[in-house]
C-alpha positions in Angstrom: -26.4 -14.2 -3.0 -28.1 -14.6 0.5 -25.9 -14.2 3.8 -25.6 -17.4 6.0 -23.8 -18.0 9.1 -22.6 -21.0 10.9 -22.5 -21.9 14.5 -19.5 -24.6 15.1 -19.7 -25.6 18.7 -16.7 -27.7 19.6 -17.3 -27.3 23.6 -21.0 -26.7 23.5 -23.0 -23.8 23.0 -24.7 -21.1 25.6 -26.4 -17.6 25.3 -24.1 -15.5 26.3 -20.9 -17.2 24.3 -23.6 -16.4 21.0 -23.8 -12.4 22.2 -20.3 -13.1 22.4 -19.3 -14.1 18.8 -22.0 -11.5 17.5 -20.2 -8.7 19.3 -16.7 -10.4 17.9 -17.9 -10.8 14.0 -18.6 -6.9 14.5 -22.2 -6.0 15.7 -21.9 -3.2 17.8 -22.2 -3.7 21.7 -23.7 0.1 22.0 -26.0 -0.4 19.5 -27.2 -4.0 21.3 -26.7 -2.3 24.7 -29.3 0.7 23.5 -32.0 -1.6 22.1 -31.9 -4.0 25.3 -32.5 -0.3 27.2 -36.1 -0.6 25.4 -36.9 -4.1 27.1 -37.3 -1.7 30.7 -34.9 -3.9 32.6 -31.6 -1.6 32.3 -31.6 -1.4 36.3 -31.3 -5.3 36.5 -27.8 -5.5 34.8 -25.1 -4.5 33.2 -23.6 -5.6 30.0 -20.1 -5.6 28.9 -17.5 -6.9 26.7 -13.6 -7.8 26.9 -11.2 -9.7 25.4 -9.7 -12.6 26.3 -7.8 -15.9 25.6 -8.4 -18.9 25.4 -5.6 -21.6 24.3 -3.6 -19.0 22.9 -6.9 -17.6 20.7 -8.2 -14.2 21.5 -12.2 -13.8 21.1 -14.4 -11.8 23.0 -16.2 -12.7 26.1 -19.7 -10.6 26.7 -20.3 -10.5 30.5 -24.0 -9.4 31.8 -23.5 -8.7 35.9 -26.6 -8.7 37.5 -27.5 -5.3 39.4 -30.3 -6.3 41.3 -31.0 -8.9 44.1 -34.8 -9.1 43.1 -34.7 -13.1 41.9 -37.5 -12.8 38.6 -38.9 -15.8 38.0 -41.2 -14.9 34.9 -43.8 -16.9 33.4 -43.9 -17.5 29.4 -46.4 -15.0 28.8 -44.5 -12.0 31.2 -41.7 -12.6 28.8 -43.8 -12.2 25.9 -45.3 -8.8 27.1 -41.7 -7.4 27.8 -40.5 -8.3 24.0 -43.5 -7.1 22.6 -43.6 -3.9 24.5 -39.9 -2.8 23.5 -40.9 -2.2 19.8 -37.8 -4.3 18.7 -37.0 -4.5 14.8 -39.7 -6.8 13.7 -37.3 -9.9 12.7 -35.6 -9.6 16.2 -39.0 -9.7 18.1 -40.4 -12.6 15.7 -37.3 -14.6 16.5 -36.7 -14.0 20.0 -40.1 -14.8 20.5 -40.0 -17.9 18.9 -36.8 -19.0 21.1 -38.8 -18.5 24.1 -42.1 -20.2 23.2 -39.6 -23.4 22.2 -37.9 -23.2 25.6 -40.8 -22.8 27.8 -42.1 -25.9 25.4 -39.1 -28.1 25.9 -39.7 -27.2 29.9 -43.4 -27.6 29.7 -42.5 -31.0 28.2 -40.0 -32.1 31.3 -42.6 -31.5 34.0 -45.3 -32.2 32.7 -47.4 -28.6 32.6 -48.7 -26.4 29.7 -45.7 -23.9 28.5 -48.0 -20.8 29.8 -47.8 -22.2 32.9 -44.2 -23.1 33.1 -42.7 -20.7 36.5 -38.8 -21.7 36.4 -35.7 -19.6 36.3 -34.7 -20.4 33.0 -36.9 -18.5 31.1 -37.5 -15.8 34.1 -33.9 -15.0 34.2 -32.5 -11.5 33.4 -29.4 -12.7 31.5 -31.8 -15.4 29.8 -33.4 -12.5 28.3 -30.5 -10.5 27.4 -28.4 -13.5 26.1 -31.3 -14.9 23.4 -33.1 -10.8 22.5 -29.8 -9.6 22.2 -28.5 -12.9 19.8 -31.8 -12.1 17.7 -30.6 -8.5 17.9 -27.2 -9.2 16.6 -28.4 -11.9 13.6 -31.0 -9.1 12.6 -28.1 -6.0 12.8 -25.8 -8.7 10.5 -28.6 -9.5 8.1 -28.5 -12.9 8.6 -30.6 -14.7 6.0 -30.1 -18.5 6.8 -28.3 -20.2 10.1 -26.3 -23.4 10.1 -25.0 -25.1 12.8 -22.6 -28.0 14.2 -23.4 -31.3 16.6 -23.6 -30.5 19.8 -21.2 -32.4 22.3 -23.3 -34.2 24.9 -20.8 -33.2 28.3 -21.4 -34.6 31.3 -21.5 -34.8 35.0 -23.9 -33.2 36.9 -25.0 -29.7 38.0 -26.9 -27.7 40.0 -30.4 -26.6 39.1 -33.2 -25.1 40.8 -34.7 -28.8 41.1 -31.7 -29.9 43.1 -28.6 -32.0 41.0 -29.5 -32.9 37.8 -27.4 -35.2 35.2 -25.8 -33.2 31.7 -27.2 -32.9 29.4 -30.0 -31.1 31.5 -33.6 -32.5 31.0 -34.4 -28.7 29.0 -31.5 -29.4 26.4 -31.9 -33.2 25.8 -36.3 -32.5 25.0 -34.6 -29.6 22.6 -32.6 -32.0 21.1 -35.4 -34.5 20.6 -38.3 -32.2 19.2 -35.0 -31.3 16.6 -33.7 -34.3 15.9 -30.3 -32.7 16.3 -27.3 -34.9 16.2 -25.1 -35.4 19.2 -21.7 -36.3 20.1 -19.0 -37.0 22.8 -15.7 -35.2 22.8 -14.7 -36.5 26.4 -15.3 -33.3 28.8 -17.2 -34.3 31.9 -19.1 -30.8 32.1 -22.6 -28.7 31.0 -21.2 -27.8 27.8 -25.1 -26.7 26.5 -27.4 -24.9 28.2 -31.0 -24.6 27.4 -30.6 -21.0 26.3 -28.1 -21.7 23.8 -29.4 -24.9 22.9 -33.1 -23.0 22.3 -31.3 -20.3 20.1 -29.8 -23.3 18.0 -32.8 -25.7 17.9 -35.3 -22.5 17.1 -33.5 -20.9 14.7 -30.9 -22.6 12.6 -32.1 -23.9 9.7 -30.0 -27.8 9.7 -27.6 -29.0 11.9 -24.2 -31.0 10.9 -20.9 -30.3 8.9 -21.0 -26.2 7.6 -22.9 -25.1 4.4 -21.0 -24.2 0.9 -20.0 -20.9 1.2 -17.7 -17.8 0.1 -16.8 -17.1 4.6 -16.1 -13.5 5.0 -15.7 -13.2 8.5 -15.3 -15.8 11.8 -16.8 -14.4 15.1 -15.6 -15.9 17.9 -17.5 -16.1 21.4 -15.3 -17.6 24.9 -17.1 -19.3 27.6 -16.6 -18.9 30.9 -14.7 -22.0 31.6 -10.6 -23.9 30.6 -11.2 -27.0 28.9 -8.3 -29.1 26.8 -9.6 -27.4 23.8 -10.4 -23.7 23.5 -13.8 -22.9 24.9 -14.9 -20.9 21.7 -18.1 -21.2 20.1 -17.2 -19.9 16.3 -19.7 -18.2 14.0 -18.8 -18.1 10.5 -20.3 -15.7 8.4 -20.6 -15.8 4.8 -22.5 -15.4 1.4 -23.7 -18.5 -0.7 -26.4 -19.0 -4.1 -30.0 -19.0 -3.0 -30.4 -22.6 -4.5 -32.5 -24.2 -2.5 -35.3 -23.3 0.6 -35.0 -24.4 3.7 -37.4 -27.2 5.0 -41.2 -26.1 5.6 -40.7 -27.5 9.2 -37.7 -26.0 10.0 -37.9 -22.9 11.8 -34.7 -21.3 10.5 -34.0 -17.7 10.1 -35.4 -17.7 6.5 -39.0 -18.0 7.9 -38.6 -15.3 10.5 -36.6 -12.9 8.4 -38.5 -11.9 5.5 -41.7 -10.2 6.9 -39.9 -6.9 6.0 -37.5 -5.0 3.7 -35.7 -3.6 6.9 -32.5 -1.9 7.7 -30.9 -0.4 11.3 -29.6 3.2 10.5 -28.3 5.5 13.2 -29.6 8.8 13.4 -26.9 11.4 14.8 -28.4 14.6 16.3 -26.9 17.9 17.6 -28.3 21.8 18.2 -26.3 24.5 17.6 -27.0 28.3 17.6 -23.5 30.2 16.5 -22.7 28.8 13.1 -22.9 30.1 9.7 -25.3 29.1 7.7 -22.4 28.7 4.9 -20.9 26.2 7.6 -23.7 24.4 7.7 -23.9 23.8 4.2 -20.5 22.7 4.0 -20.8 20.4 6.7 -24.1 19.2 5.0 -22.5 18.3 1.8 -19.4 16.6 3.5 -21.9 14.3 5.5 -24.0 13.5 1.9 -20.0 12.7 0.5 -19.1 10.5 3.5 -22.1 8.2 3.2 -24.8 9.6 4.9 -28.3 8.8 4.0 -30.1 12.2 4.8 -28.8 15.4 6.7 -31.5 17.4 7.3 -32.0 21.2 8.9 -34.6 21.8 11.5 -35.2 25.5 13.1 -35.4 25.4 16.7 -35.8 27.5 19.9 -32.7 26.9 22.3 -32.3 27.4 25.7 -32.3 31.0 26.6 -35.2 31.6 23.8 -32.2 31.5 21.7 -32.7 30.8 18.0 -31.0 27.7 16.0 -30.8 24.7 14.3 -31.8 21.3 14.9 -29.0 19.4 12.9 -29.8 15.5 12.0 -28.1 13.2 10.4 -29.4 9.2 9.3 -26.9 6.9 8.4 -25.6 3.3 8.2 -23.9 2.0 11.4 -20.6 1.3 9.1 -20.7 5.5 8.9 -21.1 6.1 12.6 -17.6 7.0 13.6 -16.9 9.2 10.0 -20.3 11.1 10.4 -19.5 11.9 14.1 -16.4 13.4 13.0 -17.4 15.5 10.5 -19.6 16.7 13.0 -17.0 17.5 15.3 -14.6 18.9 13.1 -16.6 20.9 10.9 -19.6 22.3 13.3 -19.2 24.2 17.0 -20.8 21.2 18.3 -19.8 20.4 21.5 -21.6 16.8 22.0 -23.9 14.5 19.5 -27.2 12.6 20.7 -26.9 9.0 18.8 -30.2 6.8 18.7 -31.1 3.6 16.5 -33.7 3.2 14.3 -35.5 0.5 12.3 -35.5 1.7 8.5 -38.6 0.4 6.0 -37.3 0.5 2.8 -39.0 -0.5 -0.6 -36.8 -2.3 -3.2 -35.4 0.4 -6.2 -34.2 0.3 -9.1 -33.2 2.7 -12.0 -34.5 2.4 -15.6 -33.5 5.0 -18.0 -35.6 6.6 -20.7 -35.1 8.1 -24.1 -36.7 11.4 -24.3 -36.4 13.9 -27.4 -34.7 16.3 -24.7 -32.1 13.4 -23.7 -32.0 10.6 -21.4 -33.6 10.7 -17.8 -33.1 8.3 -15.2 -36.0 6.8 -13.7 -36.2 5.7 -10.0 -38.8 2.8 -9.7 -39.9 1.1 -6.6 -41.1 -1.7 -5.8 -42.8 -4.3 -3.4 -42.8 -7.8 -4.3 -43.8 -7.5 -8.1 -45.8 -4.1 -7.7 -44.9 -1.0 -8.8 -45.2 1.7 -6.1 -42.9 5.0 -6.5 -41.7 6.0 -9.6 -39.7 9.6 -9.9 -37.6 11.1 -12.6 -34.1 11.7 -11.0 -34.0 15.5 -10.1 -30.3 16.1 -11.5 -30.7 14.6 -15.0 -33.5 17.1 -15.5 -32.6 20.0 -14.0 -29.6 19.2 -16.7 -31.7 18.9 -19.7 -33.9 21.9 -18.5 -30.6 24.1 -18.6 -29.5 23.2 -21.9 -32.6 23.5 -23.2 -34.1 26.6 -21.4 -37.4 25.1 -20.7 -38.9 24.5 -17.1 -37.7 21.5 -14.9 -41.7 20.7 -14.2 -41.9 20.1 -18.0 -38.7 17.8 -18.1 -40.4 15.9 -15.2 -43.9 15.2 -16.4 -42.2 14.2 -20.2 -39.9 12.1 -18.5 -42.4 10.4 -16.9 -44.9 10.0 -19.3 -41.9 8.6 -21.2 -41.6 5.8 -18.8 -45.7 5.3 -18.8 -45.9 4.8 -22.5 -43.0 2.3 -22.4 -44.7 0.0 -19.5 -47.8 0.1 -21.1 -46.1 -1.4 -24.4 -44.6 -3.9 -22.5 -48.0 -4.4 -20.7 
């Protein structure tokens, strides 16, 4: 099973309504909020969340106030630098860059200049940069494998650009439609219902575009606009799972080209000091971490303030274990506050093979990339087990259970 998602658009689509639905469907605005920090324009905006109605629906709206009068009007290439520099989890920064190089392409297109060169306030825009990193963000925190989405409705009017009054669909968003071939629609509203940042997430990264996918939906997202329409303004992400039957197009520049460079993972890693608790304590509060979910919990000696001696207490785990680990924390340390950070995780694929030794079976951890074998470890309880009952050294359980494993590869070799 691969995870998909679905973008139905019944009054359009922009960049900040697709933070919005992210943030709705579950991925955490800190956790967005903290890796926008590394893009080193915190102290050009501010980003929060509420929620609100539309039509009698509630769905979230994500707001991003600009704090500085300083008008940035970034070329391609400045835009490039700033994603590159943050260190982003790779997919993110892969996709994010993609959506900018097909806006300032689409731009380059309507006036007539390379996409290097294209100085507009599209692309230079603060919220323009929070809006599509942050959607990249949110698709790589959700594991998104594949993207879908709807028809866009065409709008109409005019509105106000930096060129003066321009006709809807603006020229941006009709050249993203075109290098796409996406389909369009009316549904009677006389306003910008798609703007190019949301139309550039779409058009970059969604895999086809029409009615939604076959699949098992576990979850709807859903992201308000800013405006009251006769419909609810809600863009709707579905999210779901569905068979890996068949690969998207080797044009298409969905998420299944741009996601897959890596094995990766986000894990939180929770950190406190503390220099008057037991070591017993400690242990305990270990163990209840290890129990809760954690991935590791790890001691570190330290030297406090004061020249005091103590402990550098660290915890990695999965955002879903944020809240239960920071309460253990609390509850079961003299902790008075917890430093939280997020990290991107590099993980091999595993699996456990189990051999038939003449002192008793032995889990085997293997691991893997692609086809090749790169780890392989006897699991440490099964034989400190058999080296009790038998009253022989764990070492010697080890290498036997391992050579074990050897012989049996090279038979199948």
């Amino acid at each position: 099973m691969i995870n998909i998602a679905y973008l139905q658009c019944p009054t359009g689509i922009a960049g900040d309504m697709c933070l919005a639905a992210l943030v709705h469907a579950g991925v955490p605005l800190e956790y967005l909020t903290t890796q926008l920090e590394r893009l080193g324009m915190a102290e050009e905006y501010r980003l929060w969340a509420e929620k609100v109605t539309r039509h009698g629906q509630q769905a979230t709206k994500v707001h991003v106030d600009l704090t500085s009068h300083d008008h940035h009007t970034r070329h391609l290439p400045d835009i490039e630098a700033i994603i590159k520099a943050a260190k982003l989890p790779p997919r993110a920064e892969n996709m994010s860059l993609a959506v900018f190089r097909k806006l300032a392409e689409a731009e380059g297109a309507v006036h007539g200049i390379d996409p290097e060169k294209v100085h507009f306030h599209e692309v230079g825009a603060t919220d323009a940069i929070v809006d599509i990193v942050g959607t990249c963000l949110g698709l790589d925190w959700l594991k998104i494998d594949r993207l879908y989405c709807s028809a866009f409705p065409v709008g109409g009017g005019t509105f106000r650009a930096a060129h003066g009054i321009l006709p809807v669909p603006a020229p941006a968003v009709l050249k993203l439609w075109e290098m796409r071939s996406v389909p369009v629609y009316s549904n009677g509203i006389e306003r910008e219902l798609v703007t190019p940042t949301g139309a550039a997430i779409a058009v970059t990264l969604a895999t086809e575009f029409g009615p939604p996918p076959p699949m098992i939906l576990k979850r709807v997202g859903l992201g308000a606009g800013s405006s009251n329409f006769p419909i609810p303004n809600i863009l709707r992400l579905w999210l779901g799972e569905t068979e890996d039957t068949d690969k998207p197009k080797a044009e298409s520049h969905g998420l299944a080209g741009t996601f897959h460079d890596h094995d990766e993972e986000m894990v939180a890693v929770l950190e406190t000091q503390i220099d008057d608790l037991s070591p017993q304590a400690i242990a305990y509060a270990s163990q209840a971490l290890l129990s809760a979910g954690a991935v590791d919990v790890f001691v570190q000696p330290v030297t406090m303030k004061k020249s005091r001696l103590g402990i550098l207490l660290t915890v990695i785990c999965h955002p879903e274990a944020v809240d239960t680990c920071r309460n253990i924390l609390f509850a079961e340390t003299t902790t008075l506050g917890i430093r939280q950070s997020w990290q991107c995780r590099t993980i091999l694929d595993r699996e456990l093979q189990t051999v038939d030794t003449e002192y008793g079976l032995v889990r085997i951890k293997v691991a893997f990339s692609g086809d090749r074998v790169i780890n392989v470890h006897p699991e440490y309880e099964d034989c400190a087990t058999l080296a009790q009952q038998h009253q022989i050294p764990w070492l010697d359980i080890h290498q036997n259970a391992l050579q074990h494993w050897q012989l049996i590869q090279q038979k199948l070799s």
